[in-house]
C-alpha positions in Angstrom: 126.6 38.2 168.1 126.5 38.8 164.5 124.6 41.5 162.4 123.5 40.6 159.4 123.5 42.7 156.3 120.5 45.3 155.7 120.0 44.4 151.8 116.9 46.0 151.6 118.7 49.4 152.6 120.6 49.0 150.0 118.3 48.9 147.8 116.2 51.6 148.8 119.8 53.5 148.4 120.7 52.9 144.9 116.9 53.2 143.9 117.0 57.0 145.1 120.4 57.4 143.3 118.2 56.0 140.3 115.7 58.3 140.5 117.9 61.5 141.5 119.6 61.1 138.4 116.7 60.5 135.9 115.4 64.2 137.5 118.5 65.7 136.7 118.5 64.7 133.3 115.3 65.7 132.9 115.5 68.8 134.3 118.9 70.0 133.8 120.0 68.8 130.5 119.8 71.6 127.7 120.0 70.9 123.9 122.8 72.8 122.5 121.4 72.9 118.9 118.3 74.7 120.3 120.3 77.8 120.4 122.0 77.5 117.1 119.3 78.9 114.6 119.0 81.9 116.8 122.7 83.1 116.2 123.0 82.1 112.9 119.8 84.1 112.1 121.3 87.4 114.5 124.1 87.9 112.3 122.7 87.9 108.6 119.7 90.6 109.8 122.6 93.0 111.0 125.0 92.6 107.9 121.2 93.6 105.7 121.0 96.7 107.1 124.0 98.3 107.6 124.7 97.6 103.8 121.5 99.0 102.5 122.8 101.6 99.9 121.1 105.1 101.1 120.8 107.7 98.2 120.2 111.8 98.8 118.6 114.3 96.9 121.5 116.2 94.8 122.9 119.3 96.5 123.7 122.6 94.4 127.6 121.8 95.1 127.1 118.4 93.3 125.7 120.1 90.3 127.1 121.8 87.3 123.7 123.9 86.2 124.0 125.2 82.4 121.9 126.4 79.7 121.5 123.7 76.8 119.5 124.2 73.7 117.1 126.8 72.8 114.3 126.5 70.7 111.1 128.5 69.7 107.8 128.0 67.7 104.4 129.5 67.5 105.8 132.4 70.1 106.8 130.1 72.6 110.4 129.8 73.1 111.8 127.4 75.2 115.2 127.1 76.8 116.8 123.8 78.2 118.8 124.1 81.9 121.1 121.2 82.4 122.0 119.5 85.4 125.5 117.6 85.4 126.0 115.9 88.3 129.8 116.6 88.7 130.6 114.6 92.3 131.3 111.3 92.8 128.5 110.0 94.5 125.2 109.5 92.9 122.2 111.8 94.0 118.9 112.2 93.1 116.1 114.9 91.4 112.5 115.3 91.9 110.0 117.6 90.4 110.5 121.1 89.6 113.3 123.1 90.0 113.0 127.1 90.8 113.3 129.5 88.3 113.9 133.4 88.1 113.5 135.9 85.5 116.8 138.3 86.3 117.0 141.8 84.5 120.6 142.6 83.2 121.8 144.1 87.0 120.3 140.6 88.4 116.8 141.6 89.8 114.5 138.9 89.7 111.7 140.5 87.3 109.6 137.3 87.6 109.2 133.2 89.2 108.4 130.8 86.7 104.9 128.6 87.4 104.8 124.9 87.0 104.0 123.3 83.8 103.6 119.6 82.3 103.2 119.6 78.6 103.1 123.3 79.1 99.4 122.6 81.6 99.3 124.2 84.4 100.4 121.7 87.4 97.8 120.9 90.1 98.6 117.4 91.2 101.2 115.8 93.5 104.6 115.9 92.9 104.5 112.2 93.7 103.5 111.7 90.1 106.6 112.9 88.9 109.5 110.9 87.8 112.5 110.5 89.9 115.8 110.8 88.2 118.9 108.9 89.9 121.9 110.7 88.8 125.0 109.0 88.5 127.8 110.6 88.3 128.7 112.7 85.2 125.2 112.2 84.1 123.1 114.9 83.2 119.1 115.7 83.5 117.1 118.4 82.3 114.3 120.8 82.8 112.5 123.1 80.2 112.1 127.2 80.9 109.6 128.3 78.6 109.0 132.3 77.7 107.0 133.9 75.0 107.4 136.3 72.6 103.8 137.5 71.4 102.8 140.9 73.5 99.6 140.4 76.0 96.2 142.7 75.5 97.3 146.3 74.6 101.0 145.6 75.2 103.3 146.8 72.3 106.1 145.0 73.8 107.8 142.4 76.5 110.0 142.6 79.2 113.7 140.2 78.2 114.6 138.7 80.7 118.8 138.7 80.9 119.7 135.6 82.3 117.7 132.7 85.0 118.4 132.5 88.2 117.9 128.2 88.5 117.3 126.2 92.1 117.9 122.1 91.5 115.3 120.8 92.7 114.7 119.9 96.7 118.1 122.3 97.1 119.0 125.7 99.0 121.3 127.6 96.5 120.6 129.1 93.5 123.0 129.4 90.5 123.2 132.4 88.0 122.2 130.5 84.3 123.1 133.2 81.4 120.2 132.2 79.1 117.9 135.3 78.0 114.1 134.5 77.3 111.1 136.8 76.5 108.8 137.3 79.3 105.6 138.8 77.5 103.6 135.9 79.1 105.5 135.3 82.1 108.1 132.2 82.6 106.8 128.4 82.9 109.4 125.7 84.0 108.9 122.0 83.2 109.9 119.0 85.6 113.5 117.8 85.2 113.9 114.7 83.2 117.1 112.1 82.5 119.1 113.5 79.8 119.4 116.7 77.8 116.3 117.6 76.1 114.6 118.7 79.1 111.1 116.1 78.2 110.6 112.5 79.2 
């Protein structure tokens, strides 16, 4: 006796393969191009910031501090200090820098008070300009002194020479620049360039 073929089996068997294999598409396929803009994305961010240029405020050791000119008028007399950045990277000053009075055997006689347009200074140093120093570029602050005695005073103190602090910095440096302290000493902000004003 003869069987027959099952055709519907058959059928039923290659409809399951049918369907098995539209769920594994569906399920298990992934676009590769999804993935793509992530990566390509990654990669620029990181190169950004690890090139971002990062500039310090200038160190004593990167400065060459020196007296420039001297002037005087109406009793004020005024001496210029010079900053010269002499390294080779560029640095930055902000605001005032600190400044002594010394006596001839280097005592500090007096600290000068902040001035802008010889006023005294009450605001926020975040009003003041920022000068980026290049290398050998210079900035400047004005010292100013004054000559004319105070109340029954006959005379003033000299002062022998400054003791100058850059600005934002730990060490002082000797400046040999002598200045009459009847009224005290005033010190400017530092400025670009050599005249010690905006």
């Amino acid at each position: 006796m003869k069987h027959k073929p099952s055709h519907p089996s058959r059928l039923v068997t290659f409809a399951a393969l049918v369907v098995m294999a539209l769920i594994l598409t569906a399920c298990g396929g992934t676009n590769p191009s999804a993935t793509s803009p992530t990566t390509s994305t990654t990669a620029p961010r990181s190169t950004t910031s690890s090139t971002v240029p990062t500039v310090s405020n200038c160190s004593t050791g990167q400065l060459q501090v020196t007296a420039g000119e001297g002037s005087g008028a109406a009793g004020t007399i005024s001496q210029v200090v010079l900053f010269e950045n002499v390294s080779t990277t560029t640095c930055l000053l902000h605001a005032f820098p600190g400044v002594a009075g010394l006596d001839s055997s280097g005592n500090q006689l007096a600290q000068a008070t902040r001035v802008v347009n010889l006023a005294p200074f009450t605001g926020s140093t975040a009003s003041l300009p920022t000068v980026q120093l290049p290398p050998a570029s210079t900035a400047s602050a004005t010292v100013f002194g004054s000559d004319v005695p105070v109340g029954a005073a006959t005379s003033c103190v000299t002062y022998a020479a400054l003791l100058v602090t850059p600005p934002n910095a730990f060490q002082s440096v000797r400046v040999d620049a002598s200045l009459p302290g009847c009224a005290g000493l005033k010190v400017g902000p530092v400025y670009a360039g050599t005249t010690g004003m905006a």
